[in-house]
LUMDRENMAR-181645 format. One record per residue: residue in three letters; x, z, y of N, C-alpha, C in turn; residue number from 1. Coordinates in steps of 0.02 Angstrom, whole numbers, plus 50000, padded with zeros to 5 digits. Example, Ala and Ser with C-alpha at 12.3 -4.5 7.8 and 13.67 -1.06 7.14 Angstrom:
DRENVO  koldo  n.c1  n.c3  n.c2  ca.c1  ca.c3  ca.c2  c.c1  c.c3  c.c2  kemar
DRENVO  ALA  50660  50390  49716  50615  50390  49775  50660  50390  49835  1
DRENVO  SER  50642  50354  49888  50684  50357  49947  50645  50394  50002  2
//
This chain:
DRENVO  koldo  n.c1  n.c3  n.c2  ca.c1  ca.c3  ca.c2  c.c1  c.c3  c.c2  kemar
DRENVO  UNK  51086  50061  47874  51034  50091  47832  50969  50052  47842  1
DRENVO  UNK  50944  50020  47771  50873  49986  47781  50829  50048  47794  2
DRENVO  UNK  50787  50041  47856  50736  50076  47868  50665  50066  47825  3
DRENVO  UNK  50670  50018  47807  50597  49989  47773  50532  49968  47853  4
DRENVO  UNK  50535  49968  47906  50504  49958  47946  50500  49857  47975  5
DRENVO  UNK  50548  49844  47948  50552  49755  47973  50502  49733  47963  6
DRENVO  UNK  50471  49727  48025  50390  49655  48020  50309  49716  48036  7
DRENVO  UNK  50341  49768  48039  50294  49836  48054  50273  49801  48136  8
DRENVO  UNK  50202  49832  48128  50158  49817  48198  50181  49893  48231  9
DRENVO  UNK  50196  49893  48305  50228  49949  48339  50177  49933  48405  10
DRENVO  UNK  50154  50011  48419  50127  50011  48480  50188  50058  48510  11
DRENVO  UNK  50197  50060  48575  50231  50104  48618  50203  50106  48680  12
DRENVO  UNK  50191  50139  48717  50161  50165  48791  50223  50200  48828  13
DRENVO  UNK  50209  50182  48895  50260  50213  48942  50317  50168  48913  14
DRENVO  UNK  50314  50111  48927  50395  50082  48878  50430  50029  48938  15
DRENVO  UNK  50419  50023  49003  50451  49998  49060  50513  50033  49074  16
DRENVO  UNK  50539  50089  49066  50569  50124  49079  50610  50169  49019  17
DRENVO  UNK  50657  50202  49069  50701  50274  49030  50688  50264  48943  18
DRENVO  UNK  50636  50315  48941  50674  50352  48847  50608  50284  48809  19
DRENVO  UNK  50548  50268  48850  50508  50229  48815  50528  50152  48818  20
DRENVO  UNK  50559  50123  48868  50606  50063  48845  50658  50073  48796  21
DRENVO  UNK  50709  50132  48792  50747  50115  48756  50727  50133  48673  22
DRENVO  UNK  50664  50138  48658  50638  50170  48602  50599  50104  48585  23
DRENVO  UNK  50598  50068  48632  50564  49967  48612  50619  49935  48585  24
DRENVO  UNK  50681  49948  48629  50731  49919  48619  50768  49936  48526  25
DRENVO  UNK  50736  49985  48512  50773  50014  48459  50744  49974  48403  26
DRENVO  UNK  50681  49989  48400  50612  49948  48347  50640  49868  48373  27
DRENVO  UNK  50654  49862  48418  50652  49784  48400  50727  49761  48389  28
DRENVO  UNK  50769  49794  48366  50830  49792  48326  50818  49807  48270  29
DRENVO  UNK  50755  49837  48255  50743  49846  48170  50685  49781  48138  30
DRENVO  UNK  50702  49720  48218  50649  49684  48201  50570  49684  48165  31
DRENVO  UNK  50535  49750  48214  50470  49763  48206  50454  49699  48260  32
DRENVO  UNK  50382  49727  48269  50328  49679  48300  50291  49718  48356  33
DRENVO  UNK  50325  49710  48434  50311  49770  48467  50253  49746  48501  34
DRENVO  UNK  50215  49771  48523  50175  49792  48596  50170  49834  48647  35
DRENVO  UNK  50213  49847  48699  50212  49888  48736  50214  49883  48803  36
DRENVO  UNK  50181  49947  48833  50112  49969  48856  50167  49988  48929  37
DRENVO  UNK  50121  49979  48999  50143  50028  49055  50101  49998  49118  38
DRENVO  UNK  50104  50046  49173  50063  50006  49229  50112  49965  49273  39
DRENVO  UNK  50189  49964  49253  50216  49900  49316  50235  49839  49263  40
DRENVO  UNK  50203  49782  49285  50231  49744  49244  50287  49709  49256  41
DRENVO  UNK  50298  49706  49299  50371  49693  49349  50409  49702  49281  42
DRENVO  UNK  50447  49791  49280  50475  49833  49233  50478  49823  49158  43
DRENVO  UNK  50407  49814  49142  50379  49798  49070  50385  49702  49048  44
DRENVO  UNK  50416  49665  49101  50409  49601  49070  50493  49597  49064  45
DRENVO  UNK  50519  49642  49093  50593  49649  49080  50626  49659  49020  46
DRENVO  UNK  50610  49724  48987  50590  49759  48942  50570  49704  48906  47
DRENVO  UNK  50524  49684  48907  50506  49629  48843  50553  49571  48849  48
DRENVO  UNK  50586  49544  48887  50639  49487  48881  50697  49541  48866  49
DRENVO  UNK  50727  49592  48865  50785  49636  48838  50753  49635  48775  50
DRENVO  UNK  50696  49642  48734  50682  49653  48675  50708  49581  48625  51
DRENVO  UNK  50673  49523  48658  50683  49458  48625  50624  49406  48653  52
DRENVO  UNK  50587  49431  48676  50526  49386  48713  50481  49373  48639  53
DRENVO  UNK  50413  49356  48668  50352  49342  48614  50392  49293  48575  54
DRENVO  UNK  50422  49248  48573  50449  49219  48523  50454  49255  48444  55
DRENVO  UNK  50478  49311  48452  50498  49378  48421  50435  49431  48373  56
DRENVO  UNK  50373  49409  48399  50323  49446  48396  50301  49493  48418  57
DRENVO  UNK  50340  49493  48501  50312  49547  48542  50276  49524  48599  58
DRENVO  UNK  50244  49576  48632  50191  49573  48664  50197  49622  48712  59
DRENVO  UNK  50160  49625  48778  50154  49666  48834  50077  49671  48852  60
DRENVO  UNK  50063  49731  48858  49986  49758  48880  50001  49780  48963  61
DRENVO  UNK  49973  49748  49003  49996  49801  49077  49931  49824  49093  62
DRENVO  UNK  49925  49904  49076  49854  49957  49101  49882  50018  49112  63
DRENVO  UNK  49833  50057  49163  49823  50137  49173  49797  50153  49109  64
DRENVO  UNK  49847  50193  49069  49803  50224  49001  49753  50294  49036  65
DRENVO  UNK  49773  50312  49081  49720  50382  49111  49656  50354  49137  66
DRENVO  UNK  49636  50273  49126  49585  50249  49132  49516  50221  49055  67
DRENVO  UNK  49491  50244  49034  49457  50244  48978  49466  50174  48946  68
DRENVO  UNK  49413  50128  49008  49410  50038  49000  49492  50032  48980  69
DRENVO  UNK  49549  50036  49022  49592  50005  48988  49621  50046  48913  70
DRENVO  UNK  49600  50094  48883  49626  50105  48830  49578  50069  48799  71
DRENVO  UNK  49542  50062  48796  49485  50014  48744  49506  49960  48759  72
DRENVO  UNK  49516  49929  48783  49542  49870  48823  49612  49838  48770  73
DRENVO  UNK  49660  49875  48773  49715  49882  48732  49697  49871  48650  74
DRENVO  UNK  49650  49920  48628  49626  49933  48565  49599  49875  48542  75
DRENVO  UNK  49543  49851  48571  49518  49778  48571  49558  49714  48572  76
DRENVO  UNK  49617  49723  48597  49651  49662  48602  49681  49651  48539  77
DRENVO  UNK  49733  49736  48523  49766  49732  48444  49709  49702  48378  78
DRENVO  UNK  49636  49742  48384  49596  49717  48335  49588  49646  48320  79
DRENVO  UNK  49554  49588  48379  49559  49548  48396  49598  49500  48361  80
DRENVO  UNK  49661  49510  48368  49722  49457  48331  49726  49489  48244  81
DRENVO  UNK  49679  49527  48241  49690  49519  48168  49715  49592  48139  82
DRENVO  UNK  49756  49635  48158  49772  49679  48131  49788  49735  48179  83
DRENVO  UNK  49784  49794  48146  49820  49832  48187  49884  49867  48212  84
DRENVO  UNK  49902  49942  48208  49973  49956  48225  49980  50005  48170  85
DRENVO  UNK  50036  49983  48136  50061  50026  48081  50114  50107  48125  86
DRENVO  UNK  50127  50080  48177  50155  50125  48195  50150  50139  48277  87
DRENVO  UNK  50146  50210  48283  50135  50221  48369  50177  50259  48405  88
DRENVO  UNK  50193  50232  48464  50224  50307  48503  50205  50320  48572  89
DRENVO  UNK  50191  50368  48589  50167  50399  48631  50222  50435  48650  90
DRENVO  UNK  50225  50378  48726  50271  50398  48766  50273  50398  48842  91
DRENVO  UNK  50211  50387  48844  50168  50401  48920  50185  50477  48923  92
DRENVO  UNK  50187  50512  49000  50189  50568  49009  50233  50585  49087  93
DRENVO  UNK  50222  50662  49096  50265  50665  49161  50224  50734  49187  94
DRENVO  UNK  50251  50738  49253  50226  50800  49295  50167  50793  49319  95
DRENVO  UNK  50161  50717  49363  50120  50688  49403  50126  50728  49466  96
DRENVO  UNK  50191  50738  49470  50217  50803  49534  50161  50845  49513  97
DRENVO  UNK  50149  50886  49516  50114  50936  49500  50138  51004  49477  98
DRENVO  UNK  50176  51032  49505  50231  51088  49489  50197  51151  49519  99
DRENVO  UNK  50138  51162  49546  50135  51216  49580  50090  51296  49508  100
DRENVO  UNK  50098  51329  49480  50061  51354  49437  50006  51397  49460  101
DRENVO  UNK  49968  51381  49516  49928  51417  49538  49882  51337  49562  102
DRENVO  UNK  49920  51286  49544  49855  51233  49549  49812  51235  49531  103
DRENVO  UNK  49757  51198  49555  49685  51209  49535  49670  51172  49472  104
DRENVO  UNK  49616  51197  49428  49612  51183  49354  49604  51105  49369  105
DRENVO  UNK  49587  51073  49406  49581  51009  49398  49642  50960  49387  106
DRENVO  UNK  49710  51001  49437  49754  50963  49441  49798  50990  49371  107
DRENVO  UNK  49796  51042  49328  49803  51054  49274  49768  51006  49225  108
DRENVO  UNK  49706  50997  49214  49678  50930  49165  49720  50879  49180  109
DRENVO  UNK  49732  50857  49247  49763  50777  49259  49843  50780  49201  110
DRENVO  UNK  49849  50826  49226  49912  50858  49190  49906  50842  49121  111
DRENVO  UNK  49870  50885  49089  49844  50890  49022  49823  50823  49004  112
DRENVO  UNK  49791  50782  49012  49755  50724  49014  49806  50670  48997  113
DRENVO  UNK  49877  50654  49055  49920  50628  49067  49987  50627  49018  114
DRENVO  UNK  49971  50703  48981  50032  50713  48924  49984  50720  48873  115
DRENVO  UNK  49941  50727  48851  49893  50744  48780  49841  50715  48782  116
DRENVO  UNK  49802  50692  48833  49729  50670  48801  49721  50595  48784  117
DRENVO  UNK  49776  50566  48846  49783  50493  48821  49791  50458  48734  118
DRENVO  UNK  49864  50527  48698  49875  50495  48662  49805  50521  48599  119
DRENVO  UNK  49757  50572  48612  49722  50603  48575  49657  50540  48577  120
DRENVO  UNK  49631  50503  48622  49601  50468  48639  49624  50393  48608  121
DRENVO  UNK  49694  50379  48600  49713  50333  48550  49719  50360  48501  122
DRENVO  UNK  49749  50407  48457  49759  50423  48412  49670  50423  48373  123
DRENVO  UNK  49611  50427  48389  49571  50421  48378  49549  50367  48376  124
DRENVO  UNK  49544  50317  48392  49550  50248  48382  49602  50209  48319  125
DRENVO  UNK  49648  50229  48318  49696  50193  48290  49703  50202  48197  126
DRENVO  UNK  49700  50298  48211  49703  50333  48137  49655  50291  48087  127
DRENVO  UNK  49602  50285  48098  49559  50259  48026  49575  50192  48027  128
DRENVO  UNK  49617  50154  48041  49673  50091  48018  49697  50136  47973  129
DRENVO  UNK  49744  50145  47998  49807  50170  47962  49765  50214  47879  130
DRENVO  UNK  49721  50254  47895  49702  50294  47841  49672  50227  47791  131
DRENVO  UNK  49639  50140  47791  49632  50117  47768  49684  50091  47719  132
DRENVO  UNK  49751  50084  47739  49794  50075  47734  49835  50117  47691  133
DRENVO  UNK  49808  50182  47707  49854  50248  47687  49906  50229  47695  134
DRENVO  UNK  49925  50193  47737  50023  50210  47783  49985  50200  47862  135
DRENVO  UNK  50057  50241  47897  50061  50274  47971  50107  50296  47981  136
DRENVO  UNK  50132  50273  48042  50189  50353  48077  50147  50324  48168  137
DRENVO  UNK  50145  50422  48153  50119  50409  48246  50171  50450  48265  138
DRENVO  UNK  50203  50446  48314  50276  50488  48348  50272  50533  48428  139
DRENVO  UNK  50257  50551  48445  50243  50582  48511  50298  50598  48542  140
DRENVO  UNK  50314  50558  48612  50368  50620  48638  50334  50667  48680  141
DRENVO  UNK  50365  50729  48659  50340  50785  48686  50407  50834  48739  142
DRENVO  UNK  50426  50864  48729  50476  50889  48790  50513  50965  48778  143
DRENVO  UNK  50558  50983  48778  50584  51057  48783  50568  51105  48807  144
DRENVO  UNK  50539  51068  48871  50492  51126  48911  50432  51148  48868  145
DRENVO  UNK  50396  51125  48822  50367  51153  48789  50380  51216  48755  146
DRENVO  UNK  50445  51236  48765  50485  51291  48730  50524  51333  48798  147
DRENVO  UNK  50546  51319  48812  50596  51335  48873  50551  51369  48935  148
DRENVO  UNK  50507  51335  48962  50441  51334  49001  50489  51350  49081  149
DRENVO  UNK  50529  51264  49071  50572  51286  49164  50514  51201  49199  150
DRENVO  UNK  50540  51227  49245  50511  51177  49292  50424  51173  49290  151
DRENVO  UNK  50409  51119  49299  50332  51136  49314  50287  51167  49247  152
DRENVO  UNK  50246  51210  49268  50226  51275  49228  50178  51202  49181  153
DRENVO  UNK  50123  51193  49225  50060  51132  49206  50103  51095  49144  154
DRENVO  UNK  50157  51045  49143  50177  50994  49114  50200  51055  49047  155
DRENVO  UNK  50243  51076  49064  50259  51138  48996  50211  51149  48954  156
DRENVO  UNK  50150  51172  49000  50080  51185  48948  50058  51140  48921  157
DRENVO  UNK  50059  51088  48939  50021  51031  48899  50066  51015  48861  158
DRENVO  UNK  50137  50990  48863  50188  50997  48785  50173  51050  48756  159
DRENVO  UNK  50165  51101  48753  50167  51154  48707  50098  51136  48684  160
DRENVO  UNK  50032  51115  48718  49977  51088  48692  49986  51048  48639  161
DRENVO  UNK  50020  51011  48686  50038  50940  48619  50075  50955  48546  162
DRENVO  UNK  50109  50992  48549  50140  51031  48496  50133  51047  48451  163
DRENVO  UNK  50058  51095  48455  49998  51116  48413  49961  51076  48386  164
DRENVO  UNK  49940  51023  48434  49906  50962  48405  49942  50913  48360  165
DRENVO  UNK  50014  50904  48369  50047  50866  48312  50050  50904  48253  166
DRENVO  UNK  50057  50946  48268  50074  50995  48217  49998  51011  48162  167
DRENVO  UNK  49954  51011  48187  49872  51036  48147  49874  50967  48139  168
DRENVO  UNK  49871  50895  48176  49862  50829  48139  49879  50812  48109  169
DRENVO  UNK  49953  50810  48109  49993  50800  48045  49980  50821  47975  170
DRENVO  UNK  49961  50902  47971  49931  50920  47920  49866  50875  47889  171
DRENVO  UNK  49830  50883  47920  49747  50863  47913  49773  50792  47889  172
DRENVO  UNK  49815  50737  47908  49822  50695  47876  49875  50664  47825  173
DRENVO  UNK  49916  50726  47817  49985  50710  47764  49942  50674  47682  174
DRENVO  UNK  49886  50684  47667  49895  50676  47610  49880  50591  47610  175
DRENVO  UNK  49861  50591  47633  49829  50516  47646  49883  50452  47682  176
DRENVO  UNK  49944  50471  47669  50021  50432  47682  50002  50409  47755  177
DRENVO  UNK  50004  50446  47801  50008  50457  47878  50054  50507  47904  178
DRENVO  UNK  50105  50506  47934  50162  50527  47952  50152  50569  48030  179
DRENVO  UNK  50137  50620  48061  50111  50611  48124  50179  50666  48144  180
DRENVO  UNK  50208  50658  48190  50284  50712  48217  50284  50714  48318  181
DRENVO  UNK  50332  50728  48316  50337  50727  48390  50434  50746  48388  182
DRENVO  UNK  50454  50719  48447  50506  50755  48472  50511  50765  48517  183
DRENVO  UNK  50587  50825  48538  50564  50858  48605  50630  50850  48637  184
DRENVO  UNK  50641  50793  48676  50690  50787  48718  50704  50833  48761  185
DRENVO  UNK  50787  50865  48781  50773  50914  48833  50803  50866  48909  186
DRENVO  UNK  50853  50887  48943  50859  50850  49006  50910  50782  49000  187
DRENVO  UNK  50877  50737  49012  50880  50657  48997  50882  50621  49079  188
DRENVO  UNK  50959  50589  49084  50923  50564  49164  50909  50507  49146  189
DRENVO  UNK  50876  50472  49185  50840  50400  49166  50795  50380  49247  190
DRENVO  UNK  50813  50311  49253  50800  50277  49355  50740  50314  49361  191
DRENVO  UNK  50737  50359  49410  50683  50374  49439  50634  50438  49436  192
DRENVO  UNK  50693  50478  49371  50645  50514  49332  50687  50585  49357  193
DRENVO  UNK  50665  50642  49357  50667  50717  49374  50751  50718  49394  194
DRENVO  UNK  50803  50700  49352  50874  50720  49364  50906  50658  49385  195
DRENVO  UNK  50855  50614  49421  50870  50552  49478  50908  50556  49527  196
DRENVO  UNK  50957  50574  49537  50970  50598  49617  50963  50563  49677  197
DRENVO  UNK  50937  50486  49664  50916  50435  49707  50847  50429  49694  198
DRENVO  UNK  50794  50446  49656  50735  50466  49665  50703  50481  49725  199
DRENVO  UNK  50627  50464  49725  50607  50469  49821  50612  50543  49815  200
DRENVO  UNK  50574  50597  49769  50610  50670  49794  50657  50705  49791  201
DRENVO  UNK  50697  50674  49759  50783  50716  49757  50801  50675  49809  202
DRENVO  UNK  50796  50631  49840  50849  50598  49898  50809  50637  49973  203
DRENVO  UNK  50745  50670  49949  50731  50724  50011  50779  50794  50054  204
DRENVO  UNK  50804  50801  49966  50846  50872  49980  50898  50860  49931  205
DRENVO  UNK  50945  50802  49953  51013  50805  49893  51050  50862  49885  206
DRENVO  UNK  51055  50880  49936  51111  50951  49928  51064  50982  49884  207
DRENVO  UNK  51006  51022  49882  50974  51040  49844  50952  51016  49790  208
DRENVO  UNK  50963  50976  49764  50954  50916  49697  51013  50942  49660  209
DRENVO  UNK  51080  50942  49697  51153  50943  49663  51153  51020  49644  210
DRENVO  UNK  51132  51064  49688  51136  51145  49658  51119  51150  49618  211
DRENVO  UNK  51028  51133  49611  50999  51131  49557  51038  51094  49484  212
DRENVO  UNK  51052  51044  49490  51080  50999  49414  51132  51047  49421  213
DRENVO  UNK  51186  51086  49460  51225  51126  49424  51227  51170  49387  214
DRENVO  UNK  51176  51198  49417  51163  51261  49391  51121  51277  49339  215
DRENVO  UNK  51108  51219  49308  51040  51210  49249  51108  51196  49196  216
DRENVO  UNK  51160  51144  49206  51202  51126  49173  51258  51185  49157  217
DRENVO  UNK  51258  51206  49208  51294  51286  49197  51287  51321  49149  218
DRENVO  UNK  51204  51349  49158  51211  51413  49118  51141  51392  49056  219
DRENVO  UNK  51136  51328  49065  51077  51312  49019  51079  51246  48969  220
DRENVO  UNK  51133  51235  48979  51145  51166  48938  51192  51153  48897  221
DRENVO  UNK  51205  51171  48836  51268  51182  48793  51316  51141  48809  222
DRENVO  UNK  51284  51072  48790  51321  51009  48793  51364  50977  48872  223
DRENVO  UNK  51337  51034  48901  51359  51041  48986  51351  50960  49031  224
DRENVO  UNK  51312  50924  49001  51299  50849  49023  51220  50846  49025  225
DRENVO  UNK  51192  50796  49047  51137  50776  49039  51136  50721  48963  226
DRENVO  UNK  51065  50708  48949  51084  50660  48894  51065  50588  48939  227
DRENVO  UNK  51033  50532  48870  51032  50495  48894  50970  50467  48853  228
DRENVO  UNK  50933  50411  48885  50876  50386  48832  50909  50341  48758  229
DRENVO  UNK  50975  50338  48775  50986  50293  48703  51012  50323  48669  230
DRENVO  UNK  51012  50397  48673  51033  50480  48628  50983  50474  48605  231
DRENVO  UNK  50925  50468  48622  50829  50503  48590  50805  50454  48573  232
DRENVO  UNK  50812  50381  48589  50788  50330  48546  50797  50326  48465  233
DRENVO  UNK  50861  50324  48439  50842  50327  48360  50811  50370  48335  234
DRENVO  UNK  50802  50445  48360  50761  50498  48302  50677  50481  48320  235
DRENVO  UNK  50659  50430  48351  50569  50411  48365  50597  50343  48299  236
DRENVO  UNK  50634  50317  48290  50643  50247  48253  50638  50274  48189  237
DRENVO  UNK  50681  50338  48169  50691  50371  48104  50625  50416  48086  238
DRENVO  UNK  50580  50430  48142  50520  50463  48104  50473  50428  48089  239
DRENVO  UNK  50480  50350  48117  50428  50303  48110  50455  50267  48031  240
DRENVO  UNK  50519  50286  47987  50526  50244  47943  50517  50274  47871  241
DRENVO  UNK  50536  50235  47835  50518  50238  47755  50532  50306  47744  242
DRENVO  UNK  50632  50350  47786  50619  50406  47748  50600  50459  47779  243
DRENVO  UNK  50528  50456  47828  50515  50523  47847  50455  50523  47813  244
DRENVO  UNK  50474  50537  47756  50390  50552  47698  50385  50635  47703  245
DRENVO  UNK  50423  50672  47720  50406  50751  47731  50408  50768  47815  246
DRENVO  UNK  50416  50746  47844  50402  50771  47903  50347  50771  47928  247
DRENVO  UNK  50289  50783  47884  50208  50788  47920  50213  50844  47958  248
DRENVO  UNK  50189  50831  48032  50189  50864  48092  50247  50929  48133  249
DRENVO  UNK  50322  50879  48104  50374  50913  48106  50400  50884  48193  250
DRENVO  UNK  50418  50946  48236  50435  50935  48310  50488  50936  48295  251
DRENVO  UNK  50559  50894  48326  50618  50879  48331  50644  50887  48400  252
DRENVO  UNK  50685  50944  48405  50707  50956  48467  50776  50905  48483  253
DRENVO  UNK  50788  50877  48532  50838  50819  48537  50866  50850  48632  254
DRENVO  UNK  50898  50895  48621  50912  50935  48695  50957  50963  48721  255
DRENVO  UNK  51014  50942  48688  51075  50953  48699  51100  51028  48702  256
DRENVO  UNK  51062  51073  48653  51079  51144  48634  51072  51167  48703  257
DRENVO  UNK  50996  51164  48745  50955  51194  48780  50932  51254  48780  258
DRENVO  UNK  50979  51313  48818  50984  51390  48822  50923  51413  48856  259
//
């Protein structure tokens, strides 16, 4: 299926890794024009030789987006060469360990900040391109826990934040051929990440790592498996293309019938 996206400028963040590498990997099988974003570049220059290397028309940014200078930093560079990004995804995000719900409001913002303000802070930058243009797809991954509300209380709230915010942006800019969605992956293992079992904190308490993944898979997971990041990569490829002209600020749950 022609997507209509071939030769599209693609930003992606968080893309060294799990569901945001394999969501580079996807766009650059639809032969877009990537740039993507993370703080190891180790990880992220990998990722860009699995994509096709700059040869290809891709590119690697290595910054802390929870740092202001480097999001401007980023922004400035795309302007710079001439154009900007027809398409975005926001795929920075995480706990930042931070699981306790009686943390202090500060470590709640980092939280908040870390899953929503980054991409609110680009998304403000980027939109009046795109509105020049009148074409856009901005894509967010956002999370199940936004719905579900298991594991850390903080990260839940800020997906469900984020939620609202795709959801009212999207509106505010459907008429003006800007596409803005999110989807909501539910439990995805991927190196390093929550259902890691060789992770530095699950290899603290394996026996307790293994109860836990049973018992979530037990009585909370239809599909009785975990998924995987190259399950949730095409539905970020399919909202960024020609036919998601009605999905203004539509959340896509991708969670393996998550009880």
């Amino acid at each position: 299926m022609e997507l209509g996206i071939r030769g599209k400028r693609v930003l992606i963040t968080g893309a060294s890794q799990g569901i945001g590498k394999e969501i580079a990997l996807a766009f650059a099988r639809e032969e877009c024009r990537i740039t993507i974003v993370a703080r190891r570049e180790g990880e992220l220059r990998e990722t860009l030789k699995q994509m096709g290397g700059e040869s290809r028309g891709h590119a690697l940014h290595v910054a802390d987006l929870m740092e202001t200078d480097e999001r401007r930093k980023l922004i400035r560079h795309s302007t710079t060469q001439g154009e900007g990004f027809d398409i975005v995804v926001h795929n920075v995000g995480g706990t930042l360990n931070i699981k306790d719900p009686l943390a202090p409001a500060s470590d709640w913002n980092r939280v908040w900040y870390f899953n929503v303000g980054i991409a609110i802070d680009l998304n403000d930058l980027l939109i009046p391109e795109m509105r020049k243009k009148r074409w856009g797809r901005i894509v967010h991954v956002s999370s199940i826990s936004a719905e579900s509300v298991r594991g850390s209380v903080p990260y839940a709230a800020a997906k469900a934040y984020l939620n609202a915010y795709v959801k009212g942006l999207g509106r505010a800019f459907a008429p003006e051929g800007i596409v803005i969605s999110a989807i909501m992956p539910g439990a995805v293992y991927a190196p390093g990440g929550p259902w890691d079992g060789n992770s530095d904190i699950n290899r603290k308490d394996p026996e307790g790592f293994l109860r836990k993944q049973a018992d979530f898979l037990r009585h909370h997971q239809a599909v009785g498996r975990l998924g995987n990041a190259e399950e949730i990569a095409p539905f970020a490829v399919f909202l960024a293309s020609r036919f998601a002209t009605f999905a203004q600020g539509s959340i896509v749950p991708v969670d393996g019938g998550t009880m």
